[in-house]
LUMVEXGU-195828 format. One record per atom (N, C-alpha, C): residue in one letter; atom name; x, y negated, z negated. Coordinates in Angstrom, 1 decimal. Layout:
N
("A","CA",(X,Y,Z))
...
***
This chain:
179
("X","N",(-22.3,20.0,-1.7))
("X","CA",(-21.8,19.2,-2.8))
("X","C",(-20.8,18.2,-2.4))
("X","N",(-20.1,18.3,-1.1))
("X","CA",(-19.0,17.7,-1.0))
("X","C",(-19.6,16.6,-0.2))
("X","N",(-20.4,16.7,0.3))
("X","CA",(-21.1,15.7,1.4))
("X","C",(-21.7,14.8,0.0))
("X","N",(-22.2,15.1,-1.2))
("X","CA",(-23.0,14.2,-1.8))
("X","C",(-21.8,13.4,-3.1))
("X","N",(-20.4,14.1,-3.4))
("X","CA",(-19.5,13.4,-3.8))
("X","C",(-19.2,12.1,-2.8))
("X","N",(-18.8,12.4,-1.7))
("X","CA",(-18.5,11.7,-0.9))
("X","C",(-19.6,10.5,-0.6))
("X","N",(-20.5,10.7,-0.5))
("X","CA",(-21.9,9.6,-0.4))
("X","C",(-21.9,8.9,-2.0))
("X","N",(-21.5,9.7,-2.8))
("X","CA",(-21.5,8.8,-4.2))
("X","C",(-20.1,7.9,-4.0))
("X","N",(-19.0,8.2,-3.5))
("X","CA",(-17.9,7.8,-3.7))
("X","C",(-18.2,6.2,-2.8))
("X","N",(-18.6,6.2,-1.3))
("X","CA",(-18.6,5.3,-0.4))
("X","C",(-20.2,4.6,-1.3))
("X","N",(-21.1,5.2,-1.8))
("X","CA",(-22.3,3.9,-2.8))
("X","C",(-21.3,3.1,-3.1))
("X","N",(-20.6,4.0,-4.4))
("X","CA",(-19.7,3.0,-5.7))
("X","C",(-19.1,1.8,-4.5))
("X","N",(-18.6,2.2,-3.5))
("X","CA",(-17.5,1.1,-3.5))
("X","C",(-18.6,0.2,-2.1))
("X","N",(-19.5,0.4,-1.7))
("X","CA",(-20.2,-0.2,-1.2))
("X","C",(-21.0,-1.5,-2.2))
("X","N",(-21.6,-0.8,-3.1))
("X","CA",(-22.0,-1.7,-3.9))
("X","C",(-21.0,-2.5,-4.5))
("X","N",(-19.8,-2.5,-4.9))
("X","CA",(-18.8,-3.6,-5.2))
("X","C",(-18.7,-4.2,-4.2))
("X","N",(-18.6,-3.8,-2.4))
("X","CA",(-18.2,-4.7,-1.4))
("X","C",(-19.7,-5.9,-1.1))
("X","N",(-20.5,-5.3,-1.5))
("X","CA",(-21.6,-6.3,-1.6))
("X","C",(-21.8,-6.6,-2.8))
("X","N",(-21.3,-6.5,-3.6))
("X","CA",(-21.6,-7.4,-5.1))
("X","C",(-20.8,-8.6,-4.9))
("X","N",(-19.3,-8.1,-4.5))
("X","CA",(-18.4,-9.0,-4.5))
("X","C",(-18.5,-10.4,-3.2))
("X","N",(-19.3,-9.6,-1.9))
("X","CA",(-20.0,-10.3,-1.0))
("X","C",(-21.0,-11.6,-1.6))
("X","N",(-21.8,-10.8,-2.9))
("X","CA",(-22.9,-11.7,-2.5))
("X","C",(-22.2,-13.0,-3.5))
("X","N",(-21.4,-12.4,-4.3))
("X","CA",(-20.6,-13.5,-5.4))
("X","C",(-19.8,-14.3,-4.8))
("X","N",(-19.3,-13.8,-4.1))
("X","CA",(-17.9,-15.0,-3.4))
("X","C",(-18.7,-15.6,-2.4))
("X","N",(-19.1,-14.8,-0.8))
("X","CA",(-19.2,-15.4,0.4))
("X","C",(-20.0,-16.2,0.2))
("X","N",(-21.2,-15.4,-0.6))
("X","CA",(-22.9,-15.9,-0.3))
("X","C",(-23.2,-16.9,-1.5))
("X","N",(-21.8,-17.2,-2.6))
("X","CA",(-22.5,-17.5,-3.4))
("X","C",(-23.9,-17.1,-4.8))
("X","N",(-23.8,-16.1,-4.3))
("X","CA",(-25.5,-15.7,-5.1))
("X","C",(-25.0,-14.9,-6.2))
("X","N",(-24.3,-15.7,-7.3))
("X","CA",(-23.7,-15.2,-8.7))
("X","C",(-24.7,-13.9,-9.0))
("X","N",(-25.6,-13.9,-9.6))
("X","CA",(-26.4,-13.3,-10.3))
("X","C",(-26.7,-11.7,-9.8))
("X","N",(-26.9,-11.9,-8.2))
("X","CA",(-26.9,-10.8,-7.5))
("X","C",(-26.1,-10.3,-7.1))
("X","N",(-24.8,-10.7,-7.1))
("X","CA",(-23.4,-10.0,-7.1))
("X","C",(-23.1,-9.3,-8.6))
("X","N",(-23.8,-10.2,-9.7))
("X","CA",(-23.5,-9.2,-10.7))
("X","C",(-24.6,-7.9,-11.4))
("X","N",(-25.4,-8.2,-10.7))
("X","CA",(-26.4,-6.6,-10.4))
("X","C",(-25.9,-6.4,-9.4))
("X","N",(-25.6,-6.3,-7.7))
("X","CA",(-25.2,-4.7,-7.8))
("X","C",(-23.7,-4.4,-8.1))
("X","N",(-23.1,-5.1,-9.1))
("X","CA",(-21.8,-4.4,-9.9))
("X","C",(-22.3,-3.6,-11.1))
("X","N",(-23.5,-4.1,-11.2))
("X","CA",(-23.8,-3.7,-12.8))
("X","C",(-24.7,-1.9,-12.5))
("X","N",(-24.8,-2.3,-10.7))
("X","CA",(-25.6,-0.9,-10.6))
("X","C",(-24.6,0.3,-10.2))
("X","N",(-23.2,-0.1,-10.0))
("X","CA",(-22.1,1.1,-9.6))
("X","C",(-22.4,2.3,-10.4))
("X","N",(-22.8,2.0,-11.9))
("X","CA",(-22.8,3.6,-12.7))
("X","C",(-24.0,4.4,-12.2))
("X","N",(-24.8,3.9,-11.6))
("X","CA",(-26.2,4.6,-10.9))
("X","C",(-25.5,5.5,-10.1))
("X","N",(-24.3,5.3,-9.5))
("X","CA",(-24.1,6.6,-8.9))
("X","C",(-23.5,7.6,-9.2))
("X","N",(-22.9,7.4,-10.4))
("X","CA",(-22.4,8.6,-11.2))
("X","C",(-23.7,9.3,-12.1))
("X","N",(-24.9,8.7,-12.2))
("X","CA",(-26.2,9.3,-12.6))
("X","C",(-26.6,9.9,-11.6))
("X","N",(-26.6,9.8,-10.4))
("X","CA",(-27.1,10.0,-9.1))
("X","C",(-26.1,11.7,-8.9))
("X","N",(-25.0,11.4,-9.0))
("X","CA",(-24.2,12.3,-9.0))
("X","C",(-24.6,13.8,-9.6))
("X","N",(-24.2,13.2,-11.3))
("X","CA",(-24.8,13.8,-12.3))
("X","C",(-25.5,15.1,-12.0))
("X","N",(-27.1,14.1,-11.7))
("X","CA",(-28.6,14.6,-11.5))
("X","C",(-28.4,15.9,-10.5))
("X","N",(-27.5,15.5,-9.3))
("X","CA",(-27.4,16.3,-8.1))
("X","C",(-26.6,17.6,-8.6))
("X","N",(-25.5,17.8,-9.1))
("X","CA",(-24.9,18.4,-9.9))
("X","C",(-25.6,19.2,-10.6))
("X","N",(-26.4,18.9,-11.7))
("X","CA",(-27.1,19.7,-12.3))
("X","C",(-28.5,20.3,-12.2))
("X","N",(-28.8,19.9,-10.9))
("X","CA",(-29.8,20.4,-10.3))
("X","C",(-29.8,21.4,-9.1))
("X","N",(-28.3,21.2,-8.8))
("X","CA",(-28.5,22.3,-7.8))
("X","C",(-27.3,23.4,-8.7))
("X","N",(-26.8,23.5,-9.7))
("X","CA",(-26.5,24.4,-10.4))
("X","C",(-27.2,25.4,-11.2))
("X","N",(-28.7,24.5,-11.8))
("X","CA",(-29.6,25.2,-12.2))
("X","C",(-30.8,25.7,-11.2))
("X","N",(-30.5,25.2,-10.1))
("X","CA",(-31.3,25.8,-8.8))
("X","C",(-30.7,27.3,-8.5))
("X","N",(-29.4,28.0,-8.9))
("X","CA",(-28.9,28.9,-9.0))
("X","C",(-27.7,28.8,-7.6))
("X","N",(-27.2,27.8,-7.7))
("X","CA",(-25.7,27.7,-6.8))
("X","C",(-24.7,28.1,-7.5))
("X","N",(-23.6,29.0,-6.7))
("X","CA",(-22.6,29.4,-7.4))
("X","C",(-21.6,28.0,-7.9))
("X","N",(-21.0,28.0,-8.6))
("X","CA",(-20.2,26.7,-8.5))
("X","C",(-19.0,26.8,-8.3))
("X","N",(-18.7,26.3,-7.4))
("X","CA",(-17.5,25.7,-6.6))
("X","C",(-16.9,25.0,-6.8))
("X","N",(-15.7,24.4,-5.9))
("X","CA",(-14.3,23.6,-6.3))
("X","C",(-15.4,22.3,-6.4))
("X","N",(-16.3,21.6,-5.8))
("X","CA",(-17.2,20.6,-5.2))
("X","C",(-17.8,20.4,-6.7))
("X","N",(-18.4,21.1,-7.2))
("X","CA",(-19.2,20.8,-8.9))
("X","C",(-18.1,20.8,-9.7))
("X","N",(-16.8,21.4,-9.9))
("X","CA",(-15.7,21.0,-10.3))
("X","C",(-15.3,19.5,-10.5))
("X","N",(-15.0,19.2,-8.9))
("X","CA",(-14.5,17.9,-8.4))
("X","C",(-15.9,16.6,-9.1))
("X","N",(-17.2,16.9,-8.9))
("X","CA",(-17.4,16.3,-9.4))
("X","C",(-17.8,15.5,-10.9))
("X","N",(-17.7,16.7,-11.5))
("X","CA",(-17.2,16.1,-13.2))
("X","C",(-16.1,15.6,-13.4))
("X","N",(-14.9,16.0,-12.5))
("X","CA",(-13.6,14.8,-12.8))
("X","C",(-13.8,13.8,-12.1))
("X","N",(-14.8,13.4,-11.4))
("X","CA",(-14.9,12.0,-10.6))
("X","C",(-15.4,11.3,-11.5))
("X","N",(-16.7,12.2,-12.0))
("X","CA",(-17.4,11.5,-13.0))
("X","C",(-16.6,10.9,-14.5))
("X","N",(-15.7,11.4,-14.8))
("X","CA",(-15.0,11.2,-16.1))
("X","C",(-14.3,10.0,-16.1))
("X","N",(-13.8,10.1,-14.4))
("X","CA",(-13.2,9.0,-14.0))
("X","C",(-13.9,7.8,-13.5))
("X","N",(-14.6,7.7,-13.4))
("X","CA",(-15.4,6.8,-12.9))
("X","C",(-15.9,6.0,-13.8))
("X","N",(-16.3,7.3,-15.0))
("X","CA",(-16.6,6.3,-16.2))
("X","C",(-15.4,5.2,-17.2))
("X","N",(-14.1,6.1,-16.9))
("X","CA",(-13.4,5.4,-17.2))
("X","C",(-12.1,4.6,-16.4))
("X","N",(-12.1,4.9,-15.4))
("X","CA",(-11.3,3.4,-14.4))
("X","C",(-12.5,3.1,-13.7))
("X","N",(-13.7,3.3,-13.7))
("X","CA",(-14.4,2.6,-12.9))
("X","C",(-14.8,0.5,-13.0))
("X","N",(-14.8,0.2,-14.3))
("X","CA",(-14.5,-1.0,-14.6))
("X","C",(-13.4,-1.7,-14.0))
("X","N",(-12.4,-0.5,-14.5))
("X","CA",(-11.0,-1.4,-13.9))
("X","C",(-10.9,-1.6,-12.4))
("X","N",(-11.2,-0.9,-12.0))
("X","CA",(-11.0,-1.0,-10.1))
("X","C",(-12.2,-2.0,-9.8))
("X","N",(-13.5,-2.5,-10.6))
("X","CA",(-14.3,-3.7,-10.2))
("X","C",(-13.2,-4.7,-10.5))
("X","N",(-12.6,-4.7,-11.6))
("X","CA",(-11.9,-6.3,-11.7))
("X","C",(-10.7,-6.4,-11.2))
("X","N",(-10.3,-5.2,-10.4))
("X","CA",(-9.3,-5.2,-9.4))
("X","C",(-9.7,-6.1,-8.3))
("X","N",(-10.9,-5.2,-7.7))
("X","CA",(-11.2,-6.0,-6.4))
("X","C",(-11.6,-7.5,-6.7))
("X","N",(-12.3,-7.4,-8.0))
("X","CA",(-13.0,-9.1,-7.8))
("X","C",(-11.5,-9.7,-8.1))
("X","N",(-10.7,-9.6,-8.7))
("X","CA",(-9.9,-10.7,-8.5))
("X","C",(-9.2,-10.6,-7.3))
("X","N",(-9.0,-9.9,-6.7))
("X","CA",(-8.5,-10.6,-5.6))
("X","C",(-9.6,-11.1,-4.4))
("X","N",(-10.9,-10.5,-4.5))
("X","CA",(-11.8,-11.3,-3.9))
("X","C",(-12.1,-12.6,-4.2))
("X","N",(-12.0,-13.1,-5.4))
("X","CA",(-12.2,-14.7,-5.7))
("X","C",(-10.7,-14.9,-5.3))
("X","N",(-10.0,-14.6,-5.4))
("X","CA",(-8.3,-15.3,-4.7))
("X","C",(-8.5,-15.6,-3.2))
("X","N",(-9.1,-14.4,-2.7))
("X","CA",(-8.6,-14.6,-1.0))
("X","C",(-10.3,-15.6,-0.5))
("X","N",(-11.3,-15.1,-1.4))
("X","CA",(-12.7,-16.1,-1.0))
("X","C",(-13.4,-17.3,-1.8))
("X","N",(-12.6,-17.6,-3.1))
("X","CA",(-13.5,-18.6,-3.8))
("X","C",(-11.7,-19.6,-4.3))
("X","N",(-10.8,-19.6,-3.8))
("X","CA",(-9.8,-20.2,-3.9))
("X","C",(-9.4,-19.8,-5.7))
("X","N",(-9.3,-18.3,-6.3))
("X","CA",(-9.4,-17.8,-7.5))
("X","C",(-7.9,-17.8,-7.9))
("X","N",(-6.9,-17.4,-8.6))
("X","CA",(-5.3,-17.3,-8.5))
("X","C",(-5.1,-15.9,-8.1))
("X","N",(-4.1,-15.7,-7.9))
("X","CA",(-3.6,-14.9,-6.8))
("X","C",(-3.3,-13.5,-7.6))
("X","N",(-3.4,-12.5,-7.6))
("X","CA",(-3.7,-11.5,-8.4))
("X","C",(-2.0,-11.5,-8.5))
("X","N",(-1.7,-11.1,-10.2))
("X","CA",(-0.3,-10.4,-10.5))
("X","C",(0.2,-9.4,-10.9))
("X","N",(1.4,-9.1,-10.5))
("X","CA",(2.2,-8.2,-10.4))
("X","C",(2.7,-7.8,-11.2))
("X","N",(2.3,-6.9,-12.1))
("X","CA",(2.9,-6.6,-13.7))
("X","C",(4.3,-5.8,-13.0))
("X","N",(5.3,-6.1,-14.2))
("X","CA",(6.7,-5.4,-14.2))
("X","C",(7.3,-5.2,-15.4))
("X","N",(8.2,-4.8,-15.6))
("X","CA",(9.2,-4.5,-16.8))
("X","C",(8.4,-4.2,-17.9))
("X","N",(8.3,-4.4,-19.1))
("X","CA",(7.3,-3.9,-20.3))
("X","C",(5.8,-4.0,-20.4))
("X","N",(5.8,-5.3,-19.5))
("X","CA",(4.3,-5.7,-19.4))
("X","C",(3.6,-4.3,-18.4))
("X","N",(4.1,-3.8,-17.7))
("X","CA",(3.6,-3.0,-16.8))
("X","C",(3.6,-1.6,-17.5))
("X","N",(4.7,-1.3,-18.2))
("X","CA",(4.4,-0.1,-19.2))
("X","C",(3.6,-0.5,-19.7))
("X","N",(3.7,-1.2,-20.7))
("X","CA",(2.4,-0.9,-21.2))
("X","C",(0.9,-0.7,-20.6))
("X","N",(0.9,-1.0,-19.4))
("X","CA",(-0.2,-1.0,-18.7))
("X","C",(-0.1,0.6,-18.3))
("X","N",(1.1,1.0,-17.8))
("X","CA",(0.9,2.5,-17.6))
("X","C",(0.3,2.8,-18.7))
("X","N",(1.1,3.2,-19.9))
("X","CA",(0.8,3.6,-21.3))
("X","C",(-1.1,4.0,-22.2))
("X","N",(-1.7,2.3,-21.1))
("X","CA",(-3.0,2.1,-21.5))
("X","C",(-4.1,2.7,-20.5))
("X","N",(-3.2,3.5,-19.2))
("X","CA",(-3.6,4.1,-18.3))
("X","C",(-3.5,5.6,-18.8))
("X","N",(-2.5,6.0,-19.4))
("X","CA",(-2.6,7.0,-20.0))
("X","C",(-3.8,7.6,-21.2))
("X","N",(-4.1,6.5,-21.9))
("X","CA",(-5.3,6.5,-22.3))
("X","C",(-6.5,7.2,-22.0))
("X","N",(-6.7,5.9,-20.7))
("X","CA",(-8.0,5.9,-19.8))
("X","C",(-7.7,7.5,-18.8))
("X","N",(-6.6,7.8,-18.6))
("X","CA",(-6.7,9.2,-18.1))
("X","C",(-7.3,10.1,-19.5))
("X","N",(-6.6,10.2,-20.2))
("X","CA",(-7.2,11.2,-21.4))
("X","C",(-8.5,11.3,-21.5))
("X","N",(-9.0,10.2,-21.7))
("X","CA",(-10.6,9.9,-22.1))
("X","C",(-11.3,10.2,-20.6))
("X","N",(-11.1,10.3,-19.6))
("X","CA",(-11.3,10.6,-18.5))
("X","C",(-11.5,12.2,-18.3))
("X","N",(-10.2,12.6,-18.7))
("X","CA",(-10.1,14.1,-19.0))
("X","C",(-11.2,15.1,-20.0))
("X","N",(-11.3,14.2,-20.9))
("X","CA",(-12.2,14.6,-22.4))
("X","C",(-13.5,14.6,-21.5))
("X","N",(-13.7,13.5,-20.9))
("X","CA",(-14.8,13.7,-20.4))
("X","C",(-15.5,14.8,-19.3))
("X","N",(-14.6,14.6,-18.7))
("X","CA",(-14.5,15.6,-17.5))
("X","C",(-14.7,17.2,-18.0))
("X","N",(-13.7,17.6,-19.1))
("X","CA",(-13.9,18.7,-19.4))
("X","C",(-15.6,19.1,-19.9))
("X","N",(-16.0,17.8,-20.8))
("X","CA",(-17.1,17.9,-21.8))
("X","C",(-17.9,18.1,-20.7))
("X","N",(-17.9,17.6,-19.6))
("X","CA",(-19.2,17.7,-18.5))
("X","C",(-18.9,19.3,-18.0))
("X","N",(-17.8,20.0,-17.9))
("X","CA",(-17.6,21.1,-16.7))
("X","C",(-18.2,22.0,-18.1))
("X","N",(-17.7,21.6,-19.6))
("X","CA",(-18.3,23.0,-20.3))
("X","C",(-19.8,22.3,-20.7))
("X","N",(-20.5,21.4,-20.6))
("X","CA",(-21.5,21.6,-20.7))
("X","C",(-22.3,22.0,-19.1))
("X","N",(-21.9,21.9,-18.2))
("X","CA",(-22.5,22.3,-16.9))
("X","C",(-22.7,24.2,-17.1))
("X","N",(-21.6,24.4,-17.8))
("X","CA",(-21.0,25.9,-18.1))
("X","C",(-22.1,26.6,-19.3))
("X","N",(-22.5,25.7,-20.0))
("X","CA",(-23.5,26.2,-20.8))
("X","C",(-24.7,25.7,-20.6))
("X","N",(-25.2,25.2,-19.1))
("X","CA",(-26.2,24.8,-18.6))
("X","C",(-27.0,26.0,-18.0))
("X","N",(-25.5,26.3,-17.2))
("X","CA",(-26.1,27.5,-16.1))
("X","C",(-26.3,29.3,-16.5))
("X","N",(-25.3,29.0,-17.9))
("X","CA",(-25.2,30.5,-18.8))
("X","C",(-24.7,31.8,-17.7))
("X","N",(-24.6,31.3,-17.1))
("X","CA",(-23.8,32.7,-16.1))
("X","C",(-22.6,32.6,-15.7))
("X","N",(-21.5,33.4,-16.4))
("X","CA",(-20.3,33.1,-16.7))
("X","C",(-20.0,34.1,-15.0))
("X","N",(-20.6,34.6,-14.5))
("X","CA",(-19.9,35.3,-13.1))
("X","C",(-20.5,33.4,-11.7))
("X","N",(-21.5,33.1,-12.3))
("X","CA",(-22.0,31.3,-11.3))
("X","C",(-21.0,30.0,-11.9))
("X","N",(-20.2,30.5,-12.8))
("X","CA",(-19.5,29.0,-13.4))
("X","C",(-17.9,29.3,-13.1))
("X","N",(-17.6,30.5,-13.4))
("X","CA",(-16.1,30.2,-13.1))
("X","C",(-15.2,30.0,-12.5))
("X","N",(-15.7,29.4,-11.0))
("X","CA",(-15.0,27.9,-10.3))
("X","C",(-15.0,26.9,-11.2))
("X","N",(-15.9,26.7,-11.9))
("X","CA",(-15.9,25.1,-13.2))
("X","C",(-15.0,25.3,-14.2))
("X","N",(-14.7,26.5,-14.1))
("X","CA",(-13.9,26.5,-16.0))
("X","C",(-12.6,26.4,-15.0))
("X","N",(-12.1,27.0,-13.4))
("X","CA",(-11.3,26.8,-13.2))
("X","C",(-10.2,25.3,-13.1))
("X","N",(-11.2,24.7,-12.9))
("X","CA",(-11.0,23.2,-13.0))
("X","C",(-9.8,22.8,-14.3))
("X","N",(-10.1,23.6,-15.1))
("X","CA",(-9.5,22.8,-16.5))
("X","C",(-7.6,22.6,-16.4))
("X","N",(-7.4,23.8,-15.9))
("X","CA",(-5.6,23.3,-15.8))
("X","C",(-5.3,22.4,-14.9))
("X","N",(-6.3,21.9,-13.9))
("X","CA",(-6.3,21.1,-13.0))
("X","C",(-6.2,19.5,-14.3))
("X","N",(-6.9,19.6,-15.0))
("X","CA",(-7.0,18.0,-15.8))
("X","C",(-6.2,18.2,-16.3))
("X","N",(-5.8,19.2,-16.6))
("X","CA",(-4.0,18.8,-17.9))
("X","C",(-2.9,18.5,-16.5))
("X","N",(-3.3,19.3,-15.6))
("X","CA",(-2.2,18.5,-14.5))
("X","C",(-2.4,17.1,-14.5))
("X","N",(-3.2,16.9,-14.0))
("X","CA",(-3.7,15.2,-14.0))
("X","C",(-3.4,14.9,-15.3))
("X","N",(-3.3,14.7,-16.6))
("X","CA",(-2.6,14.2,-17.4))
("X","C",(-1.5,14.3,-17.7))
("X","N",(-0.8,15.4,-17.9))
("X","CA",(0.5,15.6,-17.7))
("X","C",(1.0,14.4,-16.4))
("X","N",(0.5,14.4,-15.2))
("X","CA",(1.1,13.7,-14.4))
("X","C",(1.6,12.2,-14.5))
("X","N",(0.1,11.4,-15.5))
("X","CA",(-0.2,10.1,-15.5))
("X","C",(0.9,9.8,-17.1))
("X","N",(1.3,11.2,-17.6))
("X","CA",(2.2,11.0,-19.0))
("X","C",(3.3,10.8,-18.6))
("X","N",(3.7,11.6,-17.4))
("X","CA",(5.2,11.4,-16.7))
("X","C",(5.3,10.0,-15.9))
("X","N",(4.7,9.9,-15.4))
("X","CA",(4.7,7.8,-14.9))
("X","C",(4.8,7.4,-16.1))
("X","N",(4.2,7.0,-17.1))
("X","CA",(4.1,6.3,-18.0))
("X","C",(5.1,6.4,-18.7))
("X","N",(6.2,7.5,-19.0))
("X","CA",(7.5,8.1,-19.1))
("X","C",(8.7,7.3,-18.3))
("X","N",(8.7,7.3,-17.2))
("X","CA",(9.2,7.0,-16.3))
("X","C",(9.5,5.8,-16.2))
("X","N",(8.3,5.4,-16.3))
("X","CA",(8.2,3.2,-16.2))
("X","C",(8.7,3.2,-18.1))
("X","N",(9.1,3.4,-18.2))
("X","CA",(9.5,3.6,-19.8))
("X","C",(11.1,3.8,-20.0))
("X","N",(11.6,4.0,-19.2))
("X","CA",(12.5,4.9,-19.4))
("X","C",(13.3,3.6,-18.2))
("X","N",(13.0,3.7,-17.5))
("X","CA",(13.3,2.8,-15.7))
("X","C",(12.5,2.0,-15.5))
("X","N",(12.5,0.9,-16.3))
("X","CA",(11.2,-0.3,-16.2))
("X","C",(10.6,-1.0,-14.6))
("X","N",(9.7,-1.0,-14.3))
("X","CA",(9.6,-1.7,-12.6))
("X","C",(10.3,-2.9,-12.9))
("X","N",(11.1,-3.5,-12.1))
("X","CA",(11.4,-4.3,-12.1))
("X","C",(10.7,-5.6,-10.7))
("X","N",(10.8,-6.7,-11.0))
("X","CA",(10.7,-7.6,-10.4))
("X","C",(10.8,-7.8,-8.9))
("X","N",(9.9,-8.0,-8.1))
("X","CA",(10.3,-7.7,-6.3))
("X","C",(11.2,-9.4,-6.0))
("X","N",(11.9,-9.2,-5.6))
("X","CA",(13.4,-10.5,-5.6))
("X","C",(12.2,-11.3,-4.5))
("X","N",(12.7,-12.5,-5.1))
("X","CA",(11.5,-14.0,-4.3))
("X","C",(12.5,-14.0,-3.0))
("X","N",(11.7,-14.3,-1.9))
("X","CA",(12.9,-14.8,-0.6))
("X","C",(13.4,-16.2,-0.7))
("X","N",(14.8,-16.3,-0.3))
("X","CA",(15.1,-17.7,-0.4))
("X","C",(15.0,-18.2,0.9))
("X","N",(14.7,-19.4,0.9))
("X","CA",(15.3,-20.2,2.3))
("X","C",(15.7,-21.4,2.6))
***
């Protein structure tokens, strides 16, 4: 399972390095925006593998764990990290503006709306580990998956304390050099 997370993790971002390839370098709009549009194929890809070798009668491990929080996540910062890379791929390849640097309130609030997308990340994650849990109906083959769950309230709890923090201690502004 950990070999086939990992092969889904390097697809997702392969397929953006060639989406964003075929958009900028090559010019070829259209085909840069199919294979962006095909990234979620590998969270289906994932998925499939997951629940196929669970109901093939695999114990489940930290690895079928890991990957329903990939998947939760994926579905929900997965967008955001495409229009990460593409803007600064059109900045450094198609002369695009230069990607910016949120700070002071503007940036809370961005934590804030990150906190969000972690929650719904979380909701999802969990909804996947107990329906995997009521896939396989053998509560002595699932409970490395249910162990997972204080793991996501960590991961929320965490992304509530940054968002806290930049709240509290706003980022401030990186000083321009003079000369």
């Amino acid at each position: 399972m950990g070999a086939v997370i990992v092969a889904c993790e390097v697809g997702f971002w392969a397929l953006v390095v060639l989406g964003l390839a075929a958009r900028y370098a090559l010019r070829w709009r259209r085909t840069g925006l199919v294979l962006l549009a095909l990234t979620p194929l590998v969270d289906v890809v994932l998925l499939a593998v997951t629940v196929v070798d669970l109901r093939g009668g695999a114990t489940a491990g930290p690895f079928h764990g890991l990957a329903a929080i990939y998947l939760g996540f994926s579905a929900t910062y997965g967008h955001k990290l495409i229009n990460w890379a593409d803007v600064r791929a059109a900045h450094r390849f198609a002369g695009g503006p230069a990607p910016v640097r949120r700070h002071g309130a503007e940036y809370t609030r961005e934590c804030w709306k990150d906190v969000g997308r972690t929650g719904l990340a979380v909701l999802i994650a969990a909804a996947l580990i107990w329906t995997l849990v009521v896939l396989v109906d053998d509560p002595d083959r699932t409970v490395g998956l249910e162990a997972r769950y204080p793991l996501l309230g960590l991961i929320l709890t965490a992304d509530l304390l940054w968002a806290l923090s930049h709240t509290v201690w706003p980022r401030k502004p990186k000083p321009t050099p003079t000369s």
